[in-house]
Legacy VTK file of the C-alpha trace (Angstrom):
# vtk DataFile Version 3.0
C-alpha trace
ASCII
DATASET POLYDATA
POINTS 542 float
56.154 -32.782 1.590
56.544 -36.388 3.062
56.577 -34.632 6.428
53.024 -33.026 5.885
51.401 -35.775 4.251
52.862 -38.023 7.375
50.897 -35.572 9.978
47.303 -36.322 7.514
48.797 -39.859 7.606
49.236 -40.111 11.104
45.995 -38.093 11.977
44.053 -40.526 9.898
44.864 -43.587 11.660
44.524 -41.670 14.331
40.871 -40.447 14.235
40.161 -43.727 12.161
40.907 -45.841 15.633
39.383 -43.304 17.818
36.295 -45.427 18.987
35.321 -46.745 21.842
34.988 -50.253 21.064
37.990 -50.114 18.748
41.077 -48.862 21.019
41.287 -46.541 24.565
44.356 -45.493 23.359
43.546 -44.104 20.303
40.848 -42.767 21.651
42.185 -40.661 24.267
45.219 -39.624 22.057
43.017 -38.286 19.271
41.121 -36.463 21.919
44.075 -34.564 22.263
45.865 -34.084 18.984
44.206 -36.315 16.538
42.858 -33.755 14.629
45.519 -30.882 15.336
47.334 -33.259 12.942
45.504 -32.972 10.165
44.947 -29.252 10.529
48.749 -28.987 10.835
49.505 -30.718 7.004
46.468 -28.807 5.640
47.994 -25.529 6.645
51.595 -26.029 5.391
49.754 -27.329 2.178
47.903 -23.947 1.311
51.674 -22.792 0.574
51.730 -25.416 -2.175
47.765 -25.708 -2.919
44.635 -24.050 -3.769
41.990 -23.953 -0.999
39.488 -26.040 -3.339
42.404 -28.626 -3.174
42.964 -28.595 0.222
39.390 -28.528 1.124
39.320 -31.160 -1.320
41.907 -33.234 1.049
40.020 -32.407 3.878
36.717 -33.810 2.367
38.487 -37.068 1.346
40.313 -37.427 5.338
36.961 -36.856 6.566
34.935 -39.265 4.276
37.211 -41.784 4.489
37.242 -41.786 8.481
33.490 -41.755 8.764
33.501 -44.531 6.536
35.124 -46.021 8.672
32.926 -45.594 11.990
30.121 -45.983 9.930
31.298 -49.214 7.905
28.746 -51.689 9.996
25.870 -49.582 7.546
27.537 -52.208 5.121
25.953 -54.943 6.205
23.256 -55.523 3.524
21.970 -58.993 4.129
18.665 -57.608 5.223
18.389 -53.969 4.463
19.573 -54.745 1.024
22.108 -53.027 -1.763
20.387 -49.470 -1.458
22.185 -48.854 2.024
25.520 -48.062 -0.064
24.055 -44.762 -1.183
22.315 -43.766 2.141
25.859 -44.381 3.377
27.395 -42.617 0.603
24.923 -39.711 1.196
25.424 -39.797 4.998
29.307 -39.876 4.948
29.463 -36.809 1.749
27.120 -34.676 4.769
29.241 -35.682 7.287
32.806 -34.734 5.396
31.407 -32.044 3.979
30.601 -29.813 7.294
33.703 -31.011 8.998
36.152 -30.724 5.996
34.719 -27.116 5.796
34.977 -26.094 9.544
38.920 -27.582 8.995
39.306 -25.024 6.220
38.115 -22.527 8.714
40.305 -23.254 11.125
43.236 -23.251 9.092
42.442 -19.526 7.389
41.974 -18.493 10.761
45.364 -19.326 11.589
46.861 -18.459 8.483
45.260 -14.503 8.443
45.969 -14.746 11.871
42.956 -14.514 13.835
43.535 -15.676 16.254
40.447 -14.056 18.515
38.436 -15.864 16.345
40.073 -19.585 17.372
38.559 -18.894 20.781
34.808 -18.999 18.966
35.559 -21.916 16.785
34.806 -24.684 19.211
31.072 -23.362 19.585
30.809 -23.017 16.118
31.496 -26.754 15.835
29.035 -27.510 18.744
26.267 -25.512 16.526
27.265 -27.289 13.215
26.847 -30.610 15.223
23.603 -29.823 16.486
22.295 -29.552 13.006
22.666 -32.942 12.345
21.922 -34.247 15.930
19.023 -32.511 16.262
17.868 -31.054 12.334
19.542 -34.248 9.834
15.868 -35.981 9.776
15.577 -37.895 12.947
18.910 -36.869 14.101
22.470 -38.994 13.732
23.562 -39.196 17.580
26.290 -41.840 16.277
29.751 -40.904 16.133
29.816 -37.138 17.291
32.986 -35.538 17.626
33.276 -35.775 21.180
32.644 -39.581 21.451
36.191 -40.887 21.354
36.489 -39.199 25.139
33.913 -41.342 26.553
36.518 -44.520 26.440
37.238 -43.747 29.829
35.049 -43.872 32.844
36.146 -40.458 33.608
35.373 -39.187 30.109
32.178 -40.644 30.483
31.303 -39.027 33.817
32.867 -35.683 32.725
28.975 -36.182 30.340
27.011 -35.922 33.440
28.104 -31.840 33.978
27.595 -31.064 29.653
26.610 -33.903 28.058
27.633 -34.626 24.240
27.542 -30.960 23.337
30.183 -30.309 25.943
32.426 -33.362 25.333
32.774 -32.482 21.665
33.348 -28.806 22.592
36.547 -30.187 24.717
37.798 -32.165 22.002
37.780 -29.655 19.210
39.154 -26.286 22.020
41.794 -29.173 22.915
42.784 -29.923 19.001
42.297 -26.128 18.433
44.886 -25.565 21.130
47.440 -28.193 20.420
47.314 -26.724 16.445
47.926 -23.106 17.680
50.399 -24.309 20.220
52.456 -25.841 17.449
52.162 -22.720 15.241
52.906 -19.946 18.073
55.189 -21.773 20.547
53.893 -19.858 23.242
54.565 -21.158 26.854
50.390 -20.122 27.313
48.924 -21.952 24.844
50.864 -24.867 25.874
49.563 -24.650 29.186
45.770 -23.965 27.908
46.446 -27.113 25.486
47.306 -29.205 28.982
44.809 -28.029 30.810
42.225 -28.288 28.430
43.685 -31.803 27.680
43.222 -32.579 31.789
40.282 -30.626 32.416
37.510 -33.606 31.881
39.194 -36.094 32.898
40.033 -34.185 36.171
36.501 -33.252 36.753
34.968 -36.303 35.818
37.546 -38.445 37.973
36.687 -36.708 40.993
32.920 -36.890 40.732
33.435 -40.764 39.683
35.737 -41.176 42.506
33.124 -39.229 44.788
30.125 -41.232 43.668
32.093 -44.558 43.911
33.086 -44.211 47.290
29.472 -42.917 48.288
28.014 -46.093 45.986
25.234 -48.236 47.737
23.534 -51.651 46.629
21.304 -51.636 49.589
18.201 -51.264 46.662
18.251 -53.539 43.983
15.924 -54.640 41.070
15.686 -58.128 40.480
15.469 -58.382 36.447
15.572 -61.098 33.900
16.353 -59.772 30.187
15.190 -62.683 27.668
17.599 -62.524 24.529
15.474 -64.861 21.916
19.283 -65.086 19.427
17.242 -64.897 16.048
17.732 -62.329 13.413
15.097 -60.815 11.575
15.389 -63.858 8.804
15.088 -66.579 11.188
11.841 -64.450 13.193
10.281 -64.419 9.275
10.719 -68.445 9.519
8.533 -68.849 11.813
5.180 -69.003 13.392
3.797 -67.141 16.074
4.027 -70.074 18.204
6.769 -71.327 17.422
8.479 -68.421 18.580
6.646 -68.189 21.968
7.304 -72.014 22.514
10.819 -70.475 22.580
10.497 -67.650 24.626
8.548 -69.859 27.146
11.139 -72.408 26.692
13.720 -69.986 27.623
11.737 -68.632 30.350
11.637 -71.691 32.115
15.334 -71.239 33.399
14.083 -68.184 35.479
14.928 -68.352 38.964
12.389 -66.537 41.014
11.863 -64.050 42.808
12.208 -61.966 39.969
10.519 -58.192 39.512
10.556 -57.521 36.151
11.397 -59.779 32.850
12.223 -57.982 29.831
11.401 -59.135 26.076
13.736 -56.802 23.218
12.093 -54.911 20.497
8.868 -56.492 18.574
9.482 -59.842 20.117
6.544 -61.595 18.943
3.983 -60.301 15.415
1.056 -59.480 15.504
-0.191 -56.333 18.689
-1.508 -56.858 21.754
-4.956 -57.959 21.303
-5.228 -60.047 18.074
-6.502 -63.685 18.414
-4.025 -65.345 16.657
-3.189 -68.333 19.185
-5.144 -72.016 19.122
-5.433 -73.699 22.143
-5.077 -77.375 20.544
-1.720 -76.046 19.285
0.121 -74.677 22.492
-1.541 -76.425 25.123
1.400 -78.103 26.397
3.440 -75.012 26.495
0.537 -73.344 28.411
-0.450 -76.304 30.733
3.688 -75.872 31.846
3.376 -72.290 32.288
0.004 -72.553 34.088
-0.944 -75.639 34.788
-4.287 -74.857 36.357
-5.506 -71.779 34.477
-8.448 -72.314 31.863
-7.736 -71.249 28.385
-10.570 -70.304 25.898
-10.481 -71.543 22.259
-8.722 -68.825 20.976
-5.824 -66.172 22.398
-3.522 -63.785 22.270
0.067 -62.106 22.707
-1.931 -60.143 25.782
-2.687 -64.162 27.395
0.788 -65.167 26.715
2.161 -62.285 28.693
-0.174 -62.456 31.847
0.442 -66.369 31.717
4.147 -65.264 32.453
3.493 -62.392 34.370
1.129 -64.825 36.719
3.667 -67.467 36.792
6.970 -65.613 37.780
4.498 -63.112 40.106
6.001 -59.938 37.919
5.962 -57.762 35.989
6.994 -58.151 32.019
8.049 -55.532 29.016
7.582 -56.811 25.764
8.543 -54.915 22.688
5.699 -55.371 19.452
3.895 -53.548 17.336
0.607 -51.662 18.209
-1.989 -50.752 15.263
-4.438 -48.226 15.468
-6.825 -47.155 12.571
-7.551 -43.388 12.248
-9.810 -41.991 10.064
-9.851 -45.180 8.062
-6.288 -45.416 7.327
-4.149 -48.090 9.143
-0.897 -46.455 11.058
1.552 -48.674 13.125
3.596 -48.221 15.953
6.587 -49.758 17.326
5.877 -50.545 20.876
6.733 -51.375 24.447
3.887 -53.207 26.486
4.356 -53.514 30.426
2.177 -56.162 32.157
2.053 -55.892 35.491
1.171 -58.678 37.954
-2.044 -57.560 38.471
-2.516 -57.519 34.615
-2.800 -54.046 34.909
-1.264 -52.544 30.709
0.869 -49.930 29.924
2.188 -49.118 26.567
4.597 -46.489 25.455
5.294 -45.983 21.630
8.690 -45.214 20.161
9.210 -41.617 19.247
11.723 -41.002 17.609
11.728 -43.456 14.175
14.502 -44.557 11.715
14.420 -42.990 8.515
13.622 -44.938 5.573
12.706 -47.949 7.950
10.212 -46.708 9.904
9.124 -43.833 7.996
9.970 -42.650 4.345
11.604 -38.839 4.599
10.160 -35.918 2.661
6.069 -36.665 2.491
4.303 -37.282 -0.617
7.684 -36.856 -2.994
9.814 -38.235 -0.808
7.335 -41.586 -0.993
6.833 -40.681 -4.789
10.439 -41.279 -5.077
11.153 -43.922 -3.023
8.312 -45.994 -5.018
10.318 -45.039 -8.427
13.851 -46.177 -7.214
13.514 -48.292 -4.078
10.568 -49.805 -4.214
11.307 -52.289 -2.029
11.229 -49.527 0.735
8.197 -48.054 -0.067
5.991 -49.244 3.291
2.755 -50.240 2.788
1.378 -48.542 5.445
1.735 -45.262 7.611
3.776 -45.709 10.845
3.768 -43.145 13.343
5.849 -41.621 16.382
4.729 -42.093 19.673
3.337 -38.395 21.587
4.129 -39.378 25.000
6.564 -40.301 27.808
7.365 -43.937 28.293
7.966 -44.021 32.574
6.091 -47.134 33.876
5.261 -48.768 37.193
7.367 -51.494 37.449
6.492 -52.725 41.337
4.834 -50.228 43.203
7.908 -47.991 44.436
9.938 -48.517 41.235
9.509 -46.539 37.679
11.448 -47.556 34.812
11.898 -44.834 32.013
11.071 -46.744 28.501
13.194 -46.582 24.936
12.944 -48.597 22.104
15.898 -49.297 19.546
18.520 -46.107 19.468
15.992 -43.556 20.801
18.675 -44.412 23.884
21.528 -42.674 22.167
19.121 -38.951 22.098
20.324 -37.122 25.768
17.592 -35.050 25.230
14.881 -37.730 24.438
16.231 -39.643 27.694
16.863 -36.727 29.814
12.752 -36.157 30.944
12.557 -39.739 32.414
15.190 -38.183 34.968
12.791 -35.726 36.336
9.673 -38.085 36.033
11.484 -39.793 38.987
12.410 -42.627 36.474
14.679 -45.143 38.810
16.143 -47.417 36.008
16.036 -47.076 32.316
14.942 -49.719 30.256
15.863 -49.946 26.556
14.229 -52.667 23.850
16.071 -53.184 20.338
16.749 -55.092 17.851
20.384 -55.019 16.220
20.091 -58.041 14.048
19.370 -55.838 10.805
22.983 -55.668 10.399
24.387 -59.214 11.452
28.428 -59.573 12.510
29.414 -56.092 12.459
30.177 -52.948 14.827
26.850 -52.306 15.412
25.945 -54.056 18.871
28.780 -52.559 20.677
28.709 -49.072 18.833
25.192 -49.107 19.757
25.845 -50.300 22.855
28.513 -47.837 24.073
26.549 -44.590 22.641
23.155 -45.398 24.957
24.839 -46.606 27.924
26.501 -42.876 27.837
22.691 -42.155 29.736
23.603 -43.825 32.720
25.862 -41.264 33.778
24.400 -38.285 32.143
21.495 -39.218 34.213
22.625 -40.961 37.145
20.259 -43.913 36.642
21.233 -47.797 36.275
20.008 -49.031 32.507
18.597 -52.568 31.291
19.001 -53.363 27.739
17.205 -56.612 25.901
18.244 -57.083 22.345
17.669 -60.196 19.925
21.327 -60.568 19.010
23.245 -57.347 19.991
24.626 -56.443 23.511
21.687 -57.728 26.368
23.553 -56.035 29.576
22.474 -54.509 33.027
24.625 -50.960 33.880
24.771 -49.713 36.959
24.218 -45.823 37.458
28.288 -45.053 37.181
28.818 -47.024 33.229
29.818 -50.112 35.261
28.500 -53.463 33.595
27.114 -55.796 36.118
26.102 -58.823 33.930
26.298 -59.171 29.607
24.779 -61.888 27.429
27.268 -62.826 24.302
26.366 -60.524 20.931
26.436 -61.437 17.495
29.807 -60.360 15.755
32.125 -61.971 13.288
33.806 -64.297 15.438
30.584 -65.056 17.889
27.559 -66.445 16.281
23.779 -65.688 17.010
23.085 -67.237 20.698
20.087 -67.531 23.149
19.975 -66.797 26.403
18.693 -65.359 29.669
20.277 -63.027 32.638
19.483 -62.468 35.577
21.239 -59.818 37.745
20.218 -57.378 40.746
20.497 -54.507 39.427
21.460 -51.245 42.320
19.389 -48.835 42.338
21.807 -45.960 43.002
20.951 -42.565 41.548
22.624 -38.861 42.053
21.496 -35.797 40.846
23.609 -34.735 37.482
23.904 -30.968 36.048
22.994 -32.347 32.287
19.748 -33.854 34.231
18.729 -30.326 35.401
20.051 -28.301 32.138
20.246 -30.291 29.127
21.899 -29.231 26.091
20.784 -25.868 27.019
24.166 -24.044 28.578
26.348 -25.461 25.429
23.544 -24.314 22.772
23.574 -21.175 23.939
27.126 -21.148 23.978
27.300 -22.466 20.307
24.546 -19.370 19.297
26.877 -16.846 20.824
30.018 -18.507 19.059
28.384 -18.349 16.110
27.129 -14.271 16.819
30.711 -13.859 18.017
32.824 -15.226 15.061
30.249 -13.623 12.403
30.663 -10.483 14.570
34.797 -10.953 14.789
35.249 -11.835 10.874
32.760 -8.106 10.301
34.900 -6.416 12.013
38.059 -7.633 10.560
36.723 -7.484 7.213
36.575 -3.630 7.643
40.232 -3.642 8.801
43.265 -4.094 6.644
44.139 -7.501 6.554
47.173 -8.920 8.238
50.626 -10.005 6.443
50.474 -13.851 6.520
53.598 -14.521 8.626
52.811 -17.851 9.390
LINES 1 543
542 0 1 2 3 4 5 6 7 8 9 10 11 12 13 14 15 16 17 18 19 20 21 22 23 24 25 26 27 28 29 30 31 32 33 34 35 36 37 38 39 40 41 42 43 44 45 46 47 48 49 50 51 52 53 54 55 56 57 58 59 60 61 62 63 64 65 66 67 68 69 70 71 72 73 74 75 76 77 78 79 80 81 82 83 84 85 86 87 88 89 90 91 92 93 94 95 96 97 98 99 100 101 102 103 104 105 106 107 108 109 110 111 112 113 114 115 116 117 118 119 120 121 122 123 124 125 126 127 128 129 130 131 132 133 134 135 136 137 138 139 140 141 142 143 144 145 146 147 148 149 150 151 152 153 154 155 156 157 158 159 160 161 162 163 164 165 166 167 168 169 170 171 172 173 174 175 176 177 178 179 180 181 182 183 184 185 186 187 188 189 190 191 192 193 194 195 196 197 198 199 200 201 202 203 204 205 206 207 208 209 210 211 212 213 214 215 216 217 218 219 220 221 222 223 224 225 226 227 228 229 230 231 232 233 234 235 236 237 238 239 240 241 242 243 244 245 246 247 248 249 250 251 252 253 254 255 256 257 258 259 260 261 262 263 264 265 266 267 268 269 270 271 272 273 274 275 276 277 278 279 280 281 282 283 284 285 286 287 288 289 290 291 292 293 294 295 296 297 298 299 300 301 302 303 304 305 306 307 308 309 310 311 312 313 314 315 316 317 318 319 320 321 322 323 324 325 326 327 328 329 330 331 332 333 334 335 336 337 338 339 340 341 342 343 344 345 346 347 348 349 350 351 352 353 354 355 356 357 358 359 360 361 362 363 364 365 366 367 368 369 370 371 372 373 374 375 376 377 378 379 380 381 382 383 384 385 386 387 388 389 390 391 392 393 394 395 396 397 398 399 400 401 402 403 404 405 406 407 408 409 410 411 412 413 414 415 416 417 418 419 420 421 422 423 424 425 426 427 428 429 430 431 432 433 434 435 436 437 438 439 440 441 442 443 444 445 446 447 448 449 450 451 452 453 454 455 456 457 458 459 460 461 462 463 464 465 466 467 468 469 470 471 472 473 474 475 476 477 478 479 480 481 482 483 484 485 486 487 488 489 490 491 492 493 494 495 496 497 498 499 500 501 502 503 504 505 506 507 508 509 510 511 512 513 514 515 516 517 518 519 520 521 522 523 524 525 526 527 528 529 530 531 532 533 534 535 536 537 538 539 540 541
């Protein structure tokens, strides 16, 4: 007994380590046989247990890990006490579908089917998709396959299958390592290896190939802006106040400069709204501009011109955008691009956060929020943006637009590619949940893009990770992040950013090849477990 519950142990700690910002180590090694582990005690413990027990088990492993990955949810100075049972709710999904595909497994191995261990890995891919795709506006975080993109080759091995295809590789490899232990065959050793090697392999030599081929001769000059104040200290303060910072922090720009970048809702108030005094900011103004006239009144549209005229660029600002329609007020969360020539383009963020952008379920789901968490209930109607978010950015260079973790989508991402986007540009805002995980979880799930993609990224953020990537996951410049041993800071980076780019299989097919894959698992195992069902079952040898 101490030997099984030592492989759950083991496999726990395992898995529990197994992120990217956490440990490399861990990371790869669970990729392997982190999970094998824990399918390995829960079959010697059907000899001793129930299944309800042992799915029971399974349900606790798994709810206990993602509590884990997902403990920076816990953070509830500003999204309040009512997080703990979205988490709770999120985690009890989560365990739930994987604790039950781990029962699977094991029954497979147990009534020795072992045709239908060669389906299983698609099956997972299609369970996943349900929640990446189906689970409201989708949970990209902390997908199965996630722990493999440690690596630069892991990463890379993204830009053939994407997600879908990394987490298909991690459970085959697990799947593989679990039957290896069971049969002792010399074959499924060597599958186990290979499929242990495979993405690595593959994604080494295309790194290694694009590396050596690598040119800077095209660069973007950019300036990301990070303003360093959470969402309490931005509530502290006037309009002004917090453009006399920006401003103030603007004036450490070195020019030339292409593009400056503002995070996510930067300034209140939209675009157009005359909110500004002249007797108040004229000194900020007059050393922006010191010749331009100023009327009476102003707004966040002035401000960014003013800058976009001084620097002789263009500037992205994240803020929000009303629009009335039909007499009822909706908002969007929005990216504005100014160019030099004061020419506007705005892009609106399509894919929102559930419960703080938008309340789930319609009319009851509002009904109920109002009854229990009324301090959720919005006011007012905010809605997704309808179109793509590729700007001009000079008159040669596009830059493909997201707003907060829209990034971490493939498939959101993956148009901008075939727009001809050259650089991806990414506004958010992690300060909702201050000193945790979250800025470098965040972080390391959208920057997976770069490679998918093969474009260089920008990110501006108030307090989380402000970086430049290059089109191969390499960081070429980073601004210090909020965490528990780094406090809220300010600050401004500017880097020349190369414009490299290569053509990627995920950028031509998507998702596509591994959801099709994952339907015809799915046809396959139903089909497999029909057939068997007809047949006299096996003696359990195992």
């Amino acid at each position: 007994m101490f030997k099984l519950v030592s492989y759950i142990i083991l496999s726990w700690v395992l898995v529990c380590l197994a992120q990217p910002d956490v440990s490399v180590v861990a990371s790869v090694v669970s990729c392997i046989c982190g999970y094998s582990l824990l399918w390995a005690g829960l079959f010697a413990l059907v000899e001793q247990l129930s299944w309800k027990k042992v799915w029971c088990i399974a349900f606790i492993w798994t709810w206990t890990v993602e509590g884990a990955h997902f403990s920076w949810m816990l953070e509830d100075l500003y999204v309040g006490t009512s997080i703990y049972f979205v988490w709770g709710i999120l985690l009890s999904y989560l365990a739930t579908l994987f604790a039950s595909f781990s029962c699977l497994v094991v029954w497979c191995c147990r009534k020795q089917y072992r045709g239908a261990l060669v389906w299983l890995p698609g099956v997972w891919v299609a369970i996943e998709a349900i929640r990446y795709y189906g689970l409201l506006s989708g949970v990209s975080f902390d997908f199965i396959g996630w722990p493999l993109t440690a690596t630069a080759y892991g990463r890379q091995f993204g830009s053939f299958f994407g997600w879908a295809g990394q987490s298909f590789l991690v459970i085959a490899a697990n799947i593989c390592c679990f039957a290896a232990c069971l049969l002792k065959h010399s074959f499924s050793k060597g599958l186990w290896l290979t499929l242990c090697a495979f993405p690595y392999l593959l994604g080494g030599a295309h790194y290694e190939y694009l590396k050596k081929h690598f040119s800077d001769s095209e660069v973007l000059r950019v300036t990301i802006v990070q303003p360093g104040y959470s969402p309490h200290m931005h509530a502290g303060r006037t309009a002004s106040a917090i453009w006399r910072g920006l401003v103030s922090l603007c004036q450490t720009i070195q020019t030339p400069v292409d593009v400056i970048v503002f995070p996510e809702v930067s300034v209140p108030f939209g675009l157009h709204r005359q909110a500004y005094t002249l007797h108040e900011n004229q000194p900020v103004l007059e050393s922006l501009l010191p010749n331009k006239s100023w009327g009476e009144f102003f707004t966040n549209l002035d401000w960014i011109q003013a800058i976009a005229e001084r620097y002789q660029c263009t500037v992205i600002m994240g803020m929000e955008r009303w629009e009335n329609k039909g007499g009822i007020l909706h908002l969007y969360n929005a990216a504005e691009c100014v160019s030099r020539e004061g020419e506007i383009t705005s892009y609106d963020k399509r894919i929102l956060v559930p419960g703080g952008e938008y309340i789930p379920g319609g009319k009851i789901g509002f009904s109920l929020c109002q009854t229990f968490f009324p301090e959720f209930a919005l006011p007012f109607q905010r809605l997704p943006g309808e179109f793509s978010g590729v700007v001009n950015i000079t008159e040669r260079i596009k830059a493909g637009i997201s707003i907060c973790y829209e990034e971490t989508f493939g498939y959101a991402i993956r148009p901008y590619k075939r727009q001809q986007a050259d650089i991806l540009v990414n506004l958010t805002n992690d300060g909702w949940y201050p000193r945790s995980r979250l800025p470098l979880v965040h972080f390391y799930h959208g920057m997976l893009r770069n490679q998918e993609l093969g474009i260089p990224c920008i990110r501006a953020c108030h307090t989380g990770v402000s970086a430049a990537v290059d089109s191969l996951g390499r960081i070429i410049g980073i601004l210090p992040w909020e965490s528990r041993t780094c406090p809220v800071s300010t600050g401004v980076l500017q880097v020349s950013v190369p414009l490299y780019s290569y053509h990627t299989v995920y950028a031509r097919l998507g998702d596509a090849p591994l959801l099709l894959i994952a339907v015809c698992s799915v046809i396959g195992a139903i089909a497999y477990f029909y057939r068997k069902k007809k047949e006299t079952p096996p003696q359990t040898f195992f």
